[in-house]
C-alpha positions as a Markdown table, in Angstrom:
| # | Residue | x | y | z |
|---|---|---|---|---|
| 1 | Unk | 13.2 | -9.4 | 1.9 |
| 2 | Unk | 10.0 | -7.6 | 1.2 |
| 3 | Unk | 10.9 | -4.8 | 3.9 |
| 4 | Unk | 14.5 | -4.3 | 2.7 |
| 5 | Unk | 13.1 | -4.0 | -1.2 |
| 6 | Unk | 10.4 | -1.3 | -0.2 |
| 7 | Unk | 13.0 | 0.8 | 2.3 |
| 8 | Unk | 15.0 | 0.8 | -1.1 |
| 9 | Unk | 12.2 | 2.1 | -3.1 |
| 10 | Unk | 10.7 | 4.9 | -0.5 |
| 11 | Unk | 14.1 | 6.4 | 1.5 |
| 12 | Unk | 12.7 | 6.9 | 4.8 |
| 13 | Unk | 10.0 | 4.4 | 5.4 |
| 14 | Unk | 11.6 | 2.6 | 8.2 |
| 15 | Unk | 11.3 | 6.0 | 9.7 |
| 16 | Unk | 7.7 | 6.6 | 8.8 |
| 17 | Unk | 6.8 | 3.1 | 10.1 |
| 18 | Unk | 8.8 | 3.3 | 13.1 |
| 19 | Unk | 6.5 | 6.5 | 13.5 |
| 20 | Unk | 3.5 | 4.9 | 12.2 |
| 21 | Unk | 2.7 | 1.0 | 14.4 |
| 22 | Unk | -0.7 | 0.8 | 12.6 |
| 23 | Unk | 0.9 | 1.3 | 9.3 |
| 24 | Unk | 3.8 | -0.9 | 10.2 |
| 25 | Unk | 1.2 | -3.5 | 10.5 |
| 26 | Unk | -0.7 | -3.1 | 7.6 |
| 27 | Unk | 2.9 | -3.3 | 5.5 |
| 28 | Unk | 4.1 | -6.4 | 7.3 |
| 29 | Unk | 0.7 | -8.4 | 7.2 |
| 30 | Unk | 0.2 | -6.9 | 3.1 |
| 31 | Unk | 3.7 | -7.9 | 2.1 |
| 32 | Unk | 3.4 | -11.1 | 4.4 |
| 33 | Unk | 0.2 | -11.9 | 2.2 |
| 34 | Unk | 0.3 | -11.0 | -1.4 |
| 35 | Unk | 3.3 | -10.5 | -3.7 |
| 36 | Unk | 1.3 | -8.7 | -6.0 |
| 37 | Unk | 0.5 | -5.9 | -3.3 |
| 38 | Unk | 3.8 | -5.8 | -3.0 |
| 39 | Unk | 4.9 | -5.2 | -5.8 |
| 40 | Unk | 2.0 | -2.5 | -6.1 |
| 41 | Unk | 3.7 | -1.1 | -3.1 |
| 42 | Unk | 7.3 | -0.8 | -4.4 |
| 43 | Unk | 6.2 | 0.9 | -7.2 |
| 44 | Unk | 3.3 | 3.5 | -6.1 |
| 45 | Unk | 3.9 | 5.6 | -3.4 |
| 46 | Unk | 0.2 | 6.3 | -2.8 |
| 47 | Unk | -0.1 | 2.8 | -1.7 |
| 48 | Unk | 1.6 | 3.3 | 1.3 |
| 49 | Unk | -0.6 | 6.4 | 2.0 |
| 50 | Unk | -3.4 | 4.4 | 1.0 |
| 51 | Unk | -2.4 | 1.8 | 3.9 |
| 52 | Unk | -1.8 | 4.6 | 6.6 |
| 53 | Unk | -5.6 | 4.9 | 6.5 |
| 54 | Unk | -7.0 | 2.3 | 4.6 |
| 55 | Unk | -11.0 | 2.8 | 5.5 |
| 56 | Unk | -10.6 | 6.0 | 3.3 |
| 57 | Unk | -11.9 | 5.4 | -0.3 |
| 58 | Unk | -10.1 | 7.2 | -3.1 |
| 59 | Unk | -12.6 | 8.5 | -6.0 |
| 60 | Unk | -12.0 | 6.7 | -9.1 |
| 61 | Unk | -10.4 | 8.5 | -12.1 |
| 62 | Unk | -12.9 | 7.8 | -14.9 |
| 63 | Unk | -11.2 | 10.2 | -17.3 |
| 64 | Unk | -8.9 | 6.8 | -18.4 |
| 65 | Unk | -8.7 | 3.0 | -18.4 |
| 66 | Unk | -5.4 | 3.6 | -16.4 |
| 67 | Unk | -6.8 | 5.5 | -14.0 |
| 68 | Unk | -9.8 | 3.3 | -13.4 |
| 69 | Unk | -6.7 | 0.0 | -12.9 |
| 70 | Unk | -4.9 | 2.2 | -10.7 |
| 71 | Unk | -8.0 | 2.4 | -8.4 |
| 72 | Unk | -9.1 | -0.8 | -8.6 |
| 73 | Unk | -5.2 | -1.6 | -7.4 |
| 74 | Unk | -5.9 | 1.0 | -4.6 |
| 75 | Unk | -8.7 | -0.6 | -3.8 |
| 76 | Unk | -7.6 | -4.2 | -3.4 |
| 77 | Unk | -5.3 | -2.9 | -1.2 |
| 78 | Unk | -7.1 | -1.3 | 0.6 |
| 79 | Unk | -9.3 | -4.0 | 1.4 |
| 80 | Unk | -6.7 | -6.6 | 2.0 |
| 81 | Unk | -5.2 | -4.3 | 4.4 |
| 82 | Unk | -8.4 | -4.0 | 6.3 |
| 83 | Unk | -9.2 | -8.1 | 5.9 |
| 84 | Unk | -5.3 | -8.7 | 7.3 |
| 85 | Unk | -5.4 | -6.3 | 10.1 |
């Protein structure tokens, strides 16, 4: 389960999102939507920030073609979140 695989990668979200009901949503409608997003969740702990407030933009980082896919990720997200919820 989604859920169980991103309480495994971030020790103390089930806290956080007990805490948090609009970020609890925005998780469980994300990871109900898009195994991609995810994934991108499991792996970047910023995403979950990112979804605690998702209509604030994060400045792209121009300096690299990694940084600019990293926000572009960001930014997916954040607009699924806000399309979902």
């Amino acid at each position: 389960m989604a859920l169980d695989r991103l309480g495994a990668a971030h020790p103390g979200l089930h806290t956080r999102l007990a805490e948090d009901p609009d970020l609890a949503r925005a998780v469980v409608a994300v990871t109900a939507a898009s195994r991609s997003l995810t994934r991108l969740l499991e792996t970047d702990a910023a995403s979950l920030d990112l979804l605690a407030d998702p209509t604030r933009r994060l400045e792209p980082d121009v300096a690299s073609p990694e940084g600019l896919v990293a926000w572009k990720r960001h930014e997916l997200l954040r607009i699924a979140a806000l399309d979902l919820v």
